[in-house]
C-alpha positions as protocol buffer text, in pm:
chain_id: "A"
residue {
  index: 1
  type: UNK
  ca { x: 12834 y: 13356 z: 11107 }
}
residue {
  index: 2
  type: UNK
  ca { x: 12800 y: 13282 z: 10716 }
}
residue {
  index: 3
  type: UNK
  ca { x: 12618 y: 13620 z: 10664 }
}
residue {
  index: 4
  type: UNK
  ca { x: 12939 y: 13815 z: 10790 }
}
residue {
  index: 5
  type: UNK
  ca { x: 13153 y: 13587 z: 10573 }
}
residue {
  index: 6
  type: UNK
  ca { x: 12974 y: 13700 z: 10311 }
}
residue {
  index: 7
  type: UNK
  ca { x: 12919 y: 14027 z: 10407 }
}
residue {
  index: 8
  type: UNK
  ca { x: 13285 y: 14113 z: 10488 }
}
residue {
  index: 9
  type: UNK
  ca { x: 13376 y: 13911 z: 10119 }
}
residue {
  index: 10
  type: UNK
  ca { x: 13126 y: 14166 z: 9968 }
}
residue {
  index: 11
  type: UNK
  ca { x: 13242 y: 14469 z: 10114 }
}
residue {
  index: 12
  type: UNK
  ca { x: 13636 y: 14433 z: 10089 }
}
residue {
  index: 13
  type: UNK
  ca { x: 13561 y: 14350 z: 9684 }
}
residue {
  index: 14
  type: UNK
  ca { x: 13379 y: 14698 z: 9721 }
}
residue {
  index: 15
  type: UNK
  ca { x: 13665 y: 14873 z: 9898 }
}
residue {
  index: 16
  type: UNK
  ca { x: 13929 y: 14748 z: 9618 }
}
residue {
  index: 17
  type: UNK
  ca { x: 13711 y: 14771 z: 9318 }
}
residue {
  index: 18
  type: UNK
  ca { x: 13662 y: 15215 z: 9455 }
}
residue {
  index: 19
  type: UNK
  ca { x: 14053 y: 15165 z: 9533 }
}
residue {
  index: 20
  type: UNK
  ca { x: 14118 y: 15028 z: 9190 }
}
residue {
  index: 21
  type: UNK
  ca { x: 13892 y: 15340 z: 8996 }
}
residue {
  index: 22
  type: UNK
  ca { x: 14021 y: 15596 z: 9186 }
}
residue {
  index: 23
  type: UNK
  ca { x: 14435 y: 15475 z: 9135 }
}
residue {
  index: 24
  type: UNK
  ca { x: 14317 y: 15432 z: 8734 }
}
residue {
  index: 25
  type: UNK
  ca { x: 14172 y: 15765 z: 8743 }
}
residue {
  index: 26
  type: UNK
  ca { x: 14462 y: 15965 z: 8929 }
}
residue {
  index: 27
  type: UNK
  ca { x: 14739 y: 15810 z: 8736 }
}
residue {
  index: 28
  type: UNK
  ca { x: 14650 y: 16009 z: 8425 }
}
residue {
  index: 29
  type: UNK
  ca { x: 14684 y: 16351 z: 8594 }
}
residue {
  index: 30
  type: UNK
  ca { x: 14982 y: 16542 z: 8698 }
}
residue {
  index: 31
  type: UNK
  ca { x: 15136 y: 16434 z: 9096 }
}
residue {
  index: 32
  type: UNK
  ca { x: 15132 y: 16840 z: 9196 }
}
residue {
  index: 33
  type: UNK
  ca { x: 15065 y: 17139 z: 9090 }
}
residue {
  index: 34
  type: UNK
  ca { x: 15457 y: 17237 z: 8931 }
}
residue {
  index: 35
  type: UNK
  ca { x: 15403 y: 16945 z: 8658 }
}
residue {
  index: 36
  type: UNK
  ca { x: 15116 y: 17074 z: 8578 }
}
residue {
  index: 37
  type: UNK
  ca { x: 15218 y: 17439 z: 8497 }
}
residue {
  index: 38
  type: UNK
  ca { x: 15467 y: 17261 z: 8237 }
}
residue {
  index: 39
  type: UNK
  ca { x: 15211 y: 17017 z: 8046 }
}
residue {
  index: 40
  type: UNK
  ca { x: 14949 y: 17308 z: 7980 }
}
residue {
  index: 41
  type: UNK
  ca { x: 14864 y: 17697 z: 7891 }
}
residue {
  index: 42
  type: UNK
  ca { x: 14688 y: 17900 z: 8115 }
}
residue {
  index: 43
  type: UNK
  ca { x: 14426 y: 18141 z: 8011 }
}
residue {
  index: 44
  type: UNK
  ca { x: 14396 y: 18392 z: 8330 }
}
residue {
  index: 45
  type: UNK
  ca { x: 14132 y: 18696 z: 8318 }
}
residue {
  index: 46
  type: UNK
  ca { x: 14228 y: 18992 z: 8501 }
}
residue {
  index: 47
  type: UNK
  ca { x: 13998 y: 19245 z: 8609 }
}
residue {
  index: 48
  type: UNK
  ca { x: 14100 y: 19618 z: 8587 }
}
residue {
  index: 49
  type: UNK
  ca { x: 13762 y: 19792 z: 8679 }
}
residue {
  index: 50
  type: UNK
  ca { x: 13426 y: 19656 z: 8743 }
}
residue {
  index: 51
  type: UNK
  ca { x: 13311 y: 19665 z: 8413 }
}
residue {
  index: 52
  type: UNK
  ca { x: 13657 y: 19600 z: 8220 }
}
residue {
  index: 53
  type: UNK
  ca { x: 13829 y: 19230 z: 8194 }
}
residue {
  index: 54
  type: UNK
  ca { x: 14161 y: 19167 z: 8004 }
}
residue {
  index: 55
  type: UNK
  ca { x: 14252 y: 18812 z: 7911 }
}
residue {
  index: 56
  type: UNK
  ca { x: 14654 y: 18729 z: 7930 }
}
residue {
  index: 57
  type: UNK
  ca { x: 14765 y: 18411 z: 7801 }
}
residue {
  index: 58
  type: UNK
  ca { x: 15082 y: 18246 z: 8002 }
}
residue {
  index: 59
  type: UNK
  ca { x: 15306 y: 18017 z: 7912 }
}
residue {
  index: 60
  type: UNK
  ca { x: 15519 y: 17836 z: 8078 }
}
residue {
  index: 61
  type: UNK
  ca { x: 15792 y: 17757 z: 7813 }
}
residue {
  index: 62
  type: UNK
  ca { x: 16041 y: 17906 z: 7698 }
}
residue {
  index: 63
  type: UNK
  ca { x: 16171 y: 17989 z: 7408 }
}
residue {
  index: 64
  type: UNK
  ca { x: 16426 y: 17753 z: 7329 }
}
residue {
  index: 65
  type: UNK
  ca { x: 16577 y: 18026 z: 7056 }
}
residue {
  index: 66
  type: UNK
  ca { x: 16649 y: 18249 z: 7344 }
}
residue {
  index: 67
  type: UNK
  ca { x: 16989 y: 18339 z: 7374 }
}
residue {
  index: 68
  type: UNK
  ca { x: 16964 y: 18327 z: 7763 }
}
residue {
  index: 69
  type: UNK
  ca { x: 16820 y: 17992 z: 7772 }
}
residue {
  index: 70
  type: UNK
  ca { x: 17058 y: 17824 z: 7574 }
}
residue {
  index: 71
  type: UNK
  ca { x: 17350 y: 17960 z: 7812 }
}
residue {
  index: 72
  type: UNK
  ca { x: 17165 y: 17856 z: 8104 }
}
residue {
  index: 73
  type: UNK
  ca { x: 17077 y: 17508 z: 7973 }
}
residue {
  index: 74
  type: UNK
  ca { x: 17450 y: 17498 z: 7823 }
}
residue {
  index: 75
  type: UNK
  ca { x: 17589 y: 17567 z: 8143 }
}
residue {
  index: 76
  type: UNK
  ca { x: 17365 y: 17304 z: 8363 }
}
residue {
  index: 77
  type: UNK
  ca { x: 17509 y: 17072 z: 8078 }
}
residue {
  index: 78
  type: UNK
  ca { x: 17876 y: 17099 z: 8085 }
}
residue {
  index: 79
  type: UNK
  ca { x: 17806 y: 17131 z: 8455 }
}
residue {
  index: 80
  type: UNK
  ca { x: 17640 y: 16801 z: 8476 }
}
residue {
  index: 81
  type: UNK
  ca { x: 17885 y: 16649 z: 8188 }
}
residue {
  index: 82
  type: UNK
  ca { x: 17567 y: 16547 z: 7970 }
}
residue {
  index: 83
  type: UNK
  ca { x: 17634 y: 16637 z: 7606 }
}
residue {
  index: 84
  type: UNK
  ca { x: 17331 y: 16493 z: 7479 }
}
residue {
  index: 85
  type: UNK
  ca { x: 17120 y: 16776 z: 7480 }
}
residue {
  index: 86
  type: UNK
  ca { x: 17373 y: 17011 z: 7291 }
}
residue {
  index: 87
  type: UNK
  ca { x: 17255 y: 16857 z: 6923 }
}
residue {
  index: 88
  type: UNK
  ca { x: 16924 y: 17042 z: 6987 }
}
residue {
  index: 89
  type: UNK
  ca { x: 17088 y: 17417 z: 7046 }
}
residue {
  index: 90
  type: UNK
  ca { x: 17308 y: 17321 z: 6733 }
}
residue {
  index: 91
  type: UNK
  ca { x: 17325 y: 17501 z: 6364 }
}
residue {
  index: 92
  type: UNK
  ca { x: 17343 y: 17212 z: 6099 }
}
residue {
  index: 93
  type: UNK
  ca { x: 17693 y: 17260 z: 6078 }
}
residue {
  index: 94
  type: UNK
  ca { x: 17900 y: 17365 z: 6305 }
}
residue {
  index: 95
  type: UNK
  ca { x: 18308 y: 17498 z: 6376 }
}
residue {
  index: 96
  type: UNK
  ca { x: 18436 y: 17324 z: 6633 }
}
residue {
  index: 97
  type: UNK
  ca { x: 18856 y: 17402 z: 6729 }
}
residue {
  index: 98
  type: UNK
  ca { x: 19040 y: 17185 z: 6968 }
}
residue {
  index: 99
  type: UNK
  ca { x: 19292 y: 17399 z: 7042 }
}
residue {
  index: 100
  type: UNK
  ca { x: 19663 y: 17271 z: 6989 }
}
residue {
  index: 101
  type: UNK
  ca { x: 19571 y: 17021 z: 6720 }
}
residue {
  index: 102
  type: UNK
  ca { x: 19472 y: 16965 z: 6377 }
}
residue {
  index: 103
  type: UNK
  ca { x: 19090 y: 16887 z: 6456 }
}
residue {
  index: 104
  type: UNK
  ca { x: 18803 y: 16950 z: 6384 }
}
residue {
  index: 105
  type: UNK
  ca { x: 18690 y: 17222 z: 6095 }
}
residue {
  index: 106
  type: UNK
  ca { x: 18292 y: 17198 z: 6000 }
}
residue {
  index: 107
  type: UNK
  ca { x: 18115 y: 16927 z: 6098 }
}
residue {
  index: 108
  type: UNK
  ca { x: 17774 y: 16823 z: 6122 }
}
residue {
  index: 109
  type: UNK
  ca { x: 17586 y: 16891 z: 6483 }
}
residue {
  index: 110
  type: UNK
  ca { x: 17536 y: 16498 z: 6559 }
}
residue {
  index: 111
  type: UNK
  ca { x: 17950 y: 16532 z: 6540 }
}
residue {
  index: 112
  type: UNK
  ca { x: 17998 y: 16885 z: 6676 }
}
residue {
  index: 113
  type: UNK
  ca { x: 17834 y: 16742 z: 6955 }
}
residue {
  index: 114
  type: UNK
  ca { x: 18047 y: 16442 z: 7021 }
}
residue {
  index: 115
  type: UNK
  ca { x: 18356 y: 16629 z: 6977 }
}
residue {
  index: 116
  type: UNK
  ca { x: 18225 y: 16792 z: 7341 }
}
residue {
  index: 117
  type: UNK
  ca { x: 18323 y: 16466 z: 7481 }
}
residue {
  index: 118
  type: UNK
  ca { x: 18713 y: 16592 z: 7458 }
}
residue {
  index: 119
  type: UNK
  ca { x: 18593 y: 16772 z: 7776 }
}
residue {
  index: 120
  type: UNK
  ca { x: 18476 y: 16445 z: 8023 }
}
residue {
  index: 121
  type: UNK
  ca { x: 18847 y: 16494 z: 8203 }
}
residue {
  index: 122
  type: UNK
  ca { x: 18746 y: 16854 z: 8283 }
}
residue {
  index: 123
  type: UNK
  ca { x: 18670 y: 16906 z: 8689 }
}
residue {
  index: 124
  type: UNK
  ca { x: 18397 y: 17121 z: 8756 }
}
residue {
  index: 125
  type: UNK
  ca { x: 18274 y: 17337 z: 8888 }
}
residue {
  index: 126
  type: UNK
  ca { x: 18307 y: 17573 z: 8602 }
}
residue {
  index: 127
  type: UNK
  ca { x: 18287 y: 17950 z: 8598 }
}
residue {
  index: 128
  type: UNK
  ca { x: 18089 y: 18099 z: 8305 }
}
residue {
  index: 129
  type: UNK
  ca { x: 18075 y: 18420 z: 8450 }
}
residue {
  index: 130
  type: UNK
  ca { x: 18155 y: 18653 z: 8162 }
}
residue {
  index: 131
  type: UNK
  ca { x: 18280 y: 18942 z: 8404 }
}
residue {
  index: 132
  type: UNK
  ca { x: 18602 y: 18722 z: 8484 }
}
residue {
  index: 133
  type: UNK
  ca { x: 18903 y: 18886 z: 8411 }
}
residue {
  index: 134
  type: UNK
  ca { x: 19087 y: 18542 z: 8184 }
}
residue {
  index: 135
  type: UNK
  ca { x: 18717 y: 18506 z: 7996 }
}
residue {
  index: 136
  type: UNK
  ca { x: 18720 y: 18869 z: 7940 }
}
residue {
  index: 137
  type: UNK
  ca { x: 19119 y: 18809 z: 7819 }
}
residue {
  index: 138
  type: UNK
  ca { x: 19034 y: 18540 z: 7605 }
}
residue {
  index: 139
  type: UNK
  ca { x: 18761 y: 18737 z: 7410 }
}
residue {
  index: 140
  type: UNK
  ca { x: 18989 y: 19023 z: 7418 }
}
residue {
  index: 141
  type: UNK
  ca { x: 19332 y: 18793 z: 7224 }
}
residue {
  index: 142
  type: UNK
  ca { x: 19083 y: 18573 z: 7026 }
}
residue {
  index: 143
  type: UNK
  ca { x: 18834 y: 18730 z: 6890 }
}
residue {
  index: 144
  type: UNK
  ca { x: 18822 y: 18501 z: 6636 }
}
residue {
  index: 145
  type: UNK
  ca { x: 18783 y: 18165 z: 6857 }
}
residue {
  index: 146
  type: UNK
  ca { x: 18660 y: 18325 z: 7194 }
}
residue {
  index: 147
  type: UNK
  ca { x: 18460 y: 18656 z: 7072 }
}
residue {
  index: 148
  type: UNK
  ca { x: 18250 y: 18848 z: 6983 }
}
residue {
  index: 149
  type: UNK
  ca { x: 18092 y: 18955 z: 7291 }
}
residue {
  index: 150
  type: UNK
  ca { x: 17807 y: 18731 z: 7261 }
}
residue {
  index: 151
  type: UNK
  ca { x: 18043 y: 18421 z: 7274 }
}
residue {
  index: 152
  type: UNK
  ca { x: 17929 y: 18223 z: 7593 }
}
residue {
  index: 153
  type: UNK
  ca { x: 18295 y: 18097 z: 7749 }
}
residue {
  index: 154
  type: UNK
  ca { x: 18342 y: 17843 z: 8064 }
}
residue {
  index: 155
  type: UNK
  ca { x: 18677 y: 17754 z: 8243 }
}
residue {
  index: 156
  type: UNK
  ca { x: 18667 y: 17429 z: 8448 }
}
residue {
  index: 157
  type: UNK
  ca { x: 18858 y: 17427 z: 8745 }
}
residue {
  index: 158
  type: UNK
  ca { x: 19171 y: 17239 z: 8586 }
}
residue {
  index: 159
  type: UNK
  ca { x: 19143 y: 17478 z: 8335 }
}
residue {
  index: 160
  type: UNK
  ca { x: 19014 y: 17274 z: 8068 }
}
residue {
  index: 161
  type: UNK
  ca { x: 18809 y: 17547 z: 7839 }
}
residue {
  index: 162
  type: UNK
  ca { x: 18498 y: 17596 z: 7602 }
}
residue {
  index: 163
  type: UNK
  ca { x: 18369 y: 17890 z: 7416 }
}
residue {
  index: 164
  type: UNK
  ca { x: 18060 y: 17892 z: 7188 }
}
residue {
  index: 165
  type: UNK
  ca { x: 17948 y: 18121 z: 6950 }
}
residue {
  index: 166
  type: UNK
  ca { x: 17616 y: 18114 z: 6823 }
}
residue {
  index: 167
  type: UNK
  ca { x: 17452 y: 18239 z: 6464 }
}
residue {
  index: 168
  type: UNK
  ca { x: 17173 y: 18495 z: 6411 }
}
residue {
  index: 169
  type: UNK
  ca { x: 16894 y: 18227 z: 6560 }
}
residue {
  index: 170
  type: UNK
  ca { x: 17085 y: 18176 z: 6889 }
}
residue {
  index: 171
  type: UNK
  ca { x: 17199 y: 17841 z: 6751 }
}
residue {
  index: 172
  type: UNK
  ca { x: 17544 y: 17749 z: 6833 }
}
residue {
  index: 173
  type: UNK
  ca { x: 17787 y: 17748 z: 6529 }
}
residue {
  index: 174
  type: UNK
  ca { x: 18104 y: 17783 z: 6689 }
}
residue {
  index: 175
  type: UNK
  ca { x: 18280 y: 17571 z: 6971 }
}
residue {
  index: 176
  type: UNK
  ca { x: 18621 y: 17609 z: 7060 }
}
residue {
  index: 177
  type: UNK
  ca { x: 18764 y: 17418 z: 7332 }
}
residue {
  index: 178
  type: UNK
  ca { x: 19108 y: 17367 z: 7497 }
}
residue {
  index: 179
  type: UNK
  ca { x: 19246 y: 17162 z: 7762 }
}
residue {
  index: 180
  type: UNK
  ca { x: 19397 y: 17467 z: 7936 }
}
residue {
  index: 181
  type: UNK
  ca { x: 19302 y: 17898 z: 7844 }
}
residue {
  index: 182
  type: UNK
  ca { x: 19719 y: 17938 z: 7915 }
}
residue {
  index: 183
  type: UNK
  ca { x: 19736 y: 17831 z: 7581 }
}
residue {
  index: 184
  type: UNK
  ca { x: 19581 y: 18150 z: 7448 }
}
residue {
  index: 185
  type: UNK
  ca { x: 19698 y: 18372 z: 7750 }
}
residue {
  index: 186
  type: UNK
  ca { x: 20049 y: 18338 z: 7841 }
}
């Protein structure tokens, strides 16, 4: 009866110490397959013809000067009501307007981006669709606050407002906002 004391003492140190490893070993590595397309660059060979390979190189990030990155990663922001992120798609300085007051002129992106905090009453969810007719209006009466064209403008659905305008790197250098657009469209 000893020896299978001894025995089962032996084997259940074996069973954690292979248990232990393999948890140490694992925990280092990416849970699925979607983490690890973001932590790494592929190299993928592609064969044409028998006797022809091409090499492509993927990656999965994006650019994060690409206009249509910051717009979607603005819009999951003011979406969400997290305002952190915006210092990072910021020029050094930056305009920022609060419409129907006095503030705010240029001011550095660490304080361009805390301005956006005038906007934690807004309701979502907010429409950045460019095709609607009042965004349209507003870059059509304000070119100057809500324009040019590439001006990326969202209306909350109390009808608080933003607009940003962004510099030849896709930076933002412009933010206008207002607590309703019927104070630029009558």
């Amino acid at each position: 009866m000893k020896f299978y004391k001894i025995g089962f003492f032996i084997l259940l140190v074996l069973i954690l110490g292979v248990g232990a490893y393999y948890l140490g070993t694992m925990s280092g590595k990416p849970s699925d397959d979607k983490s690890e397309i973001f932590t790494s660059n592929k190299s993928e060979k592609k064969v044409l013809s028998p006797t022809v390979e091409v090499e492509e190189n993927i990656s999965p990030t994006k650019k994060i000067n690409d206009l249509n990155y910051v717009k979607e990663n603005i819009k999951a922001a003011i979406n969400t009501g997290n305002f952190q992120p915006f210092e990072g798609y910021m020029a050094d300085k930056v305009n920022v307007i609060l419409e129907a007051s006095e503030c705010c002129g240029l001011l550095t992106k660490n304080e361009a981006s805390s301005q956006l905090n005038y906007l934690k009453d807004a309701v979502g969810p907010w429409n950045f669709d460019q095709s609607n007719e009042t965004i349209k209006k507003l870059k059509e009466l304000e070119p100057s606050k809500y324009g040019p064209e590439s001006a990326f403008i969202g209306i909350a659905a109390n009808e608080y407002t933003v607009s940003f305008k962004f510099n030849a790197d896709n930076k933002i250098s412009g933010v206008t906002m207002a607590v309703t657009y019927k104070l630029i469209i009558p």
